[in-house]
N, C-alpha and C positions, 0 to 999 in steps of 0.2 A: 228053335231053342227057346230059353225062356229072358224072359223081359228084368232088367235089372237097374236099381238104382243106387246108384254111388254119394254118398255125403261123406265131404270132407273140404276142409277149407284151403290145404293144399293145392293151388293145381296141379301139381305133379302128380300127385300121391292119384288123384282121380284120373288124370292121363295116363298113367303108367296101367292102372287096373283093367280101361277102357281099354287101351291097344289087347292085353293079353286076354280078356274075356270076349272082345269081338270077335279076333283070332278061334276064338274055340267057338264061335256060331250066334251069341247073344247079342241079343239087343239093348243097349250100355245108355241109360240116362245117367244126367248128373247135378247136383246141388252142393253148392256151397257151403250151405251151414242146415241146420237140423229143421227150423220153421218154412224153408222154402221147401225142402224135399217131404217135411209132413203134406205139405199142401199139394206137391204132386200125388203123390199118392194118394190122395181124395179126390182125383179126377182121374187120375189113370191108374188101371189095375197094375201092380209087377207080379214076379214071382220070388221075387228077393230084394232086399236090402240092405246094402252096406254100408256102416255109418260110423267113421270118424266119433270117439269120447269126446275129445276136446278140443271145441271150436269157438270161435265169438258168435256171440248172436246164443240161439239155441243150441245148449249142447249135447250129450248123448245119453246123457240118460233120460233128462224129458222127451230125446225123439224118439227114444226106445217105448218109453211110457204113451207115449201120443198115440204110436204106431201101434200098440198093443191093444189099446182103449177101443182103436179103429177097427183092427185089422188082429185078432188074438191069435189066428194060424200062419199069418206071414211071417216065414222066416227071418229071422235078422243074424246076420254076422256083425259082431263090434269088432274094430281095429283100432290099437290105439300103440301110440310112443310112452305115451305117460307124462310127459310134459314135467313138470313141480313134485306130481306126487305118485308117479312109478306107475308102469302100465300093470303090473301084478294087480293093485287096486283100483285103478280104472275096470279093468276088464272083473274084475270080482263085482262089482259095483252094477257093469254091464248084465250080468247073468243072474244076477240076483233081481232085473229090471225086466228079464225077457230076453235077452237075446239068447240066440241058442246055440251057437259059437262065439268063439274070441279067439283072436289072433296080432299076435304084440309084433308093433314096426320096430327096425323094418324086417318085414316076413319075405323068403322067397317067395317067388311066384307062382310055384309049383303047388304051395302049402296051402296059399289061396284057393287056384284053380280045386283041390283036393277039397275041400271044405265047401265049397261053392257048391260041388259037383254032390257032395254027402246032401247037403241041407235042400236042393235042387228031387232028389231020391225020394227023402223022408217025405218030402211037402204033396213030391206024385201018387 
């Protein structure tokens, strides 16, 4: 199946995504915050990316931008709560940066896998 990495500064939010998309057959990396998963991704290929708006350190729309710069066909899924200033404009902010989905916490995990599974399609 295909190779995925997770940025988010929750560990939950990144364990919770990992359990359910290894379950479905992927192989599940994960980063923290937005400048350590840019850097994976210049050493290791994925086929996707899921990354946390708002985090400390790097947040997501420079990884969105970094990863675009790099990488212009990788897909990106943004997730975000919204924190301060509503995930409506987090995620508006995301797609206007590149990502090619959004998806506002907390999401079932069906809606996930569903989107994962679309942007997984489009990128084959």
């Amino acid at each position: 199946m295909a190779s995925i990495l997770v940025i988010d500064d929750e560990g939950s939010v990144r364990q919770a995504i990992r359990l359910v998309l290894e379950q479905r057959g992927h192989r599940i990396h994960t980063a923290s915050e937005g400048g350590t998963g840019v850097m994976y991704v210049a050493s290791t290929p994925v086929d996707l990316v899921i990354t946390d708006m708002l985090m400390p350190g790097q947040e997501g729309i420079e990884t969105i931008r970094n990863l675009r710069r790099r990488l212009p066909e990788l897909p990106i899924l943004a997730i975000s709560g919204g924190g301060c200033t509503g995930f409506h404009e987090a995620l508006e902010a995301a797609r206007l940066f590149g990502a090619n989905e959004t998806l506002s916490k907390p999401f079932d995990m069906q809606q996930l896998c569903d989107k994962v599974d679309a942007l997984l399609v489009k990128a084959a």
